[in-house]
NUDO-974783 format. One line per 10 residues: number of its first residue (from 1); their letters; for each residue x, z, y of N, C-alpha, C. Coordinates in Angstrom, 3 decimals. Last residue first. Example, Ala and Ser with C-alpha at 12.3 -4.5 7.8 and 13.67 -1.06 7.14 Angstrom:
// NUDO-974783
2> SA> 12.850 7.080 -2.250 13.670 7.140 -1.060 12.900 7.870 0.030 ~ 13.190 7.800 -5.690 12.300 7.800 -4.500 13.200 7.800 -3.300
***
This chain:
// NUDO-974783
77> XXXXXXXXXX> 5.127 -20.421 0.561 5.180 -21.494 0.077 6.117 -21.879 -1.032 ~ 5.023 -17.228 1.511 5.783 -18.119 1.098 5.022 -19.038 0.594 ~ 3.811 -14.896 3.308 3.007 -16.022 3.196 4.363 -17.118 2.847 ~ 2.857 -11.542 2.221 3.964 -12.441 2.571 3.644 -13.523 2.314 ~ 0.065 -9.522 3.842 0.905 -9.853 3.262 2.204 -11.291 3.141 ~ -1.258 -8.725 6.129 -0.073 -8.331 5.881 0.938 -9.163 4.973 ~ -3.740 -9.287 5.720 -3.447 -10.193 6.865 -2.009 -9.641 6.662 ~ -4.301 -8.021 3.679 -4.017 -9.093 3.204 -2.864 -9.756 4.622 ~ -4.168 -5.372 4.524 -3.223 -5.822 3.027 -3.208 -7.278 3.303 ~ -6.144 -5.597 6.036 -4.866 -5.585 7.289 -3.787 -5.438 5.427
67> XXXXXXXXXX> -8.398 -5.712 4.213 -7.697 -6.798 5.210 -6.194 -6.745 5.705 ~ -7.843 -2.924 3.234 -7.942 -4.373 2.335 -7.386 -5.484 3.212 ~ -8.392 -1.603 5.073 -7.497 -1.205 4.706 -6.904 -2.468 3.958 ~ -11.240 -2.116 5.675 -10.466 -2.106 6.915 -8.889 -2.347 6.181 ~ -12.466 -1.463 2.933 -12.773 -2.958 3.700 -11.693 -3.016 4.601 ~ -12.057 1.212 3.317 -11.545 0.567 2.361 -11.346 -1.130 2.362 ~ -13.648 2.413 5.748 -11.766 2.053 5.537 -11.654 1.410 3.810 ~ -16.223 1.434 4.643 -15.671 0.613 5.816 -14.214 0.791 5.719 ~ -16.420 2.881 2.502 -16.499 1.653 2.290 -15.742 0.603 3.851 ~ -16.112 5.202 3.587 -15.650 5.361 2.527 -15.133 3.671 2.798
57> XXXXXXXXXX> -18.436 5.559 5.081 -17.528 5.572 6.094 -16.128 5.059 4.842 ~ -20.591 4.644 3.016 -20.700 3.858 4.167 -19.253 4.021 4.982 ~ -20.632 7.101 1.832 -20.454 5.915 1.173 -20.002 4.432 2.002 ~ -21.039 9.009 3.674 -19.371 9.166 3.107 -19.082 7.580 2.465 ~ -23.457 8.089 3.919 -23.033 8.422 5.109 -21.558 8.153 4.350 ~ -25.190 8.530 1.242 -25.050 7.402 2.104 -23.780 7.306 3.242 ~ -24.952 11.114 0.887 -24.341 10.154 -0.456 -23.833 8.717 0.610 ~ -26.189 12.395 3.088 -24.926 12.690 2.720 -24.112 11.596 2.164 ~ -29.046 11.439 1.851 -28.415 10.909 3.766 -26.497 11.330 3.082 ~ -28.673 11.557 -1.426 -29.850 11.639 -0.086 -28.470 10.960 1.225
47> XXXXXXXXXX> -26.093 13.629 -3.121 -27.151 12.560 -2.974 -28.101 12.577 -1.086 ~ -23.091 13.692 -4.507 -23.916 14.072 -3.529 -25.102 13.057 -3.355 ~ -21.480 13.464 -6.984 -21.224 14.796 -6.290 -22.455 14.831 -4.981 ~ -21.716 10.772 -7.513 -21.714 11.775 -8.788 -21.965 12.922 -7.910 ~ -21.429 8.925 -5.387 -22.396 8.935 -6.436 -22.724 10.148 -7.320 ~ -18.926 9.415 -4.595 -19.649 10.734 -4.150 -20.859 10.215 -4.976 ~ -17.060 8.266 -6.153 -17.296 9.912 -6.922 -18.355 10.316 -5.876 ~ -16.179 5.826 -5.072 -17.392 5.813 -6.690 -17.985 7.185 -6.817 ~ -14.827 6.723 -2.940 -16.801 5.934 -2.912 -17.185 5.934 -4.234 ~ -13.288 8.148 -3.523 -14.277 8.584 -2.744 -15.368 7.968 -2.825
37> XXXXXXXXXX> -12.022 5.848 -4.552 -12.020 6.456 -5.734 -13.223 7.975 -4.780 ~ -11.906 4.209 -2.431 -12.589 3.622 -3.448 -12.790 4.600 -4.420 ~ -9.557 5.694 -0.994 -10.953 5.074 -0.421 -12.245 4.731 -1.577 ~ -7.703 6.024 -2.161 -8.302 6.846 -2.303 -9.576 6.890 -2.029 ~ -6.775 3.083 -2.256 -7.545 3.507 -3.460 -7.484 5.160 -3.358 ~ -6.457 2.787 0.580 -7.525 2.321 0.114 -7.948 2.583 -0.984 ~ -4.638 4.485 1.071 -5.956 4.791 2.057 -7.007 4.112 0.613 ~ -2.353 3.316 -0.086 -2.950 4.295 -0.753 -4.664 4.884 0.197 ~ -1.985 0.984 0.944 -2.657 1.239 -0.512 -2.988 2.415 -0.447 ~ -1.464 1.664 3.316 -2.518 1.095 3.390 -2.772 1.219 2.115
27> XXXXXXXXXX> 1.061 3.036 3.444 0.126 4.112 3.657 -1.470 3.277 3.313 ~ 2.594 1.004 2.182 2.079 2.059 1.435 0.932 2.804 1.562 ~ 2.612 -0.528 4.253 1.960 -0.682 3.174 1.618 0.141 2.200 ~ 4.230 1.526 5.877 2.621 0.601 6.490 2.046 -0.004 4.900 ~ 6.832 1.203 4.800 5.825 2.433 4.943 4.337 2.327 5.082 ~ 6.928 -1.069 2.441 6.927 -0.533 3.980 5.938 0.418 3.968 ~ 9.333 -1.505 -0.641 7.433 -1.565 0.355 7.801 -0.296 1.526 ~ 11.568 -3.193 -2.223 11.033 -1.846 -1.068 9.612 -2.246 -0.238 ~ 12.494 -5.697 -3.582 11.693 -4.788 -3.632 10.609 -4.064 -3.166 ~ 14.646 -6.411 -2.157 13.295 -6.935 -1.845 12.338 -6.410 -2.182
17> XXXXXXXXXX> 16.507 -3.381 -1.439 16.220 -4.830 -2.312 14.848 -4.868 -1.407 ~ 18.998 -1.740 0.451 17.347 -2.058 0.030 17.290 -3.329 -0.642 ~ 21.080 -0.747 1.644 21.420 -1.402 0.250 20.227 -1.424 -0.092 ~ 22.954 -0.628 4.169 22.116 -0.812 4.497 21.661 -1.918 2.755 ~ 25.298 0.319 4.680 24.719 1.351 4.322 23.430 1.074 4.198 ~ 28.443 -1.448 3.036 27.339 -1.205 4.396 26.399 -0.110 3.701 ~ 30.915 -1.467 2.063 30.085 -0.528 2.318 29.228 -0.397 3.039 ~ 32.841 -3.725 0.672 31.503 -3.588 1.868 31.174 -2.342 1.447 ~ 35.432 -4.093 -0.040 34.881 -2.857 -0.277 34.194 -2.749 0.723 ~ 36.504 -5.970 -3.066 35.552 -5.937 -2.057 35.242 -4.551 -1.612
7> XXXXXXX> 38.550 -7.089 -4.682 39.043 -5.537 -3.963 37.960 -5.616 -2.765 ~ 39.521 -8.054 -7.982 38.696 -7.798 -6.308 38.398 -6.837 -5.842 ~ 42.497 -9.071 -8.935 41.350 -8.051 -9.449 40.276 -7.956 -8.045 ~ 42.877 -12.164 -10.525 43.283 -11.504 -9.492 41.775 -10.459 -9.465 ~ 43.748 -13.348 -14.005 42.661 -12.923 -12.948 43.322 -11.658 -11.863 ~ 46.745 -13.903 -15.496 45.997 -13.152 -15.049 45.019 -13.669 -13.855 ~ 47.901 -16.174 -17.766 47.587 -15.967 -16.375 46.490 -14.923 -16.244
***
C-alpha cells in the first residue's frame, strides 16, 4: 500500500516565525546599546561640564530605552 502524496498548497504570504523582533524593539536595543557604549566612551573623549552633560543625556535614553524593553516585553506564565 502506498501513502497518498500531499498536495498542500497554502501559500499564504504571511511566513514569520516567532522568532521575528519588532521594529520597536529593535529600534529600542539598539538606542540603548549605543546609549551605553556613548556613556562609557565620553569618559575617555571629554571631560569637565561636557563629560557630564552627554553622560547624563546618554544615561537617561538608556534608562528610558531599558524600561519601555521591559514594560514591552512578553509576559507568559
Amino acid at each position: 500500500m502506498s501513502k497518498p502524496i500531499s498536495t498542500n498548497t497554502n501559500t499564504s504570504t504571511n511566513t514569520s516565525t516567532s522568532i521575528s523582533i519588532s521594529t520597536t524593539t529593535f529600534l529600542l536595543w539598539s538606542v540603548l546599546v549605543i546609549a551605553l557604549a556613548v556613556n562609557v566612551s565620553t569618559s575617555f573623549a571629554f571631560d569637565g561640564v561636557r563629560q557630564i552633560l552627554i553622560s547624563v543625556c546618554t544615561g537617561v535614553l538608556a534608562l528610558a530605552s531599558g524600561a519601555a524593553l521591559y514594560l514591552r516585553r512578553d509576559r507568559t506564565a
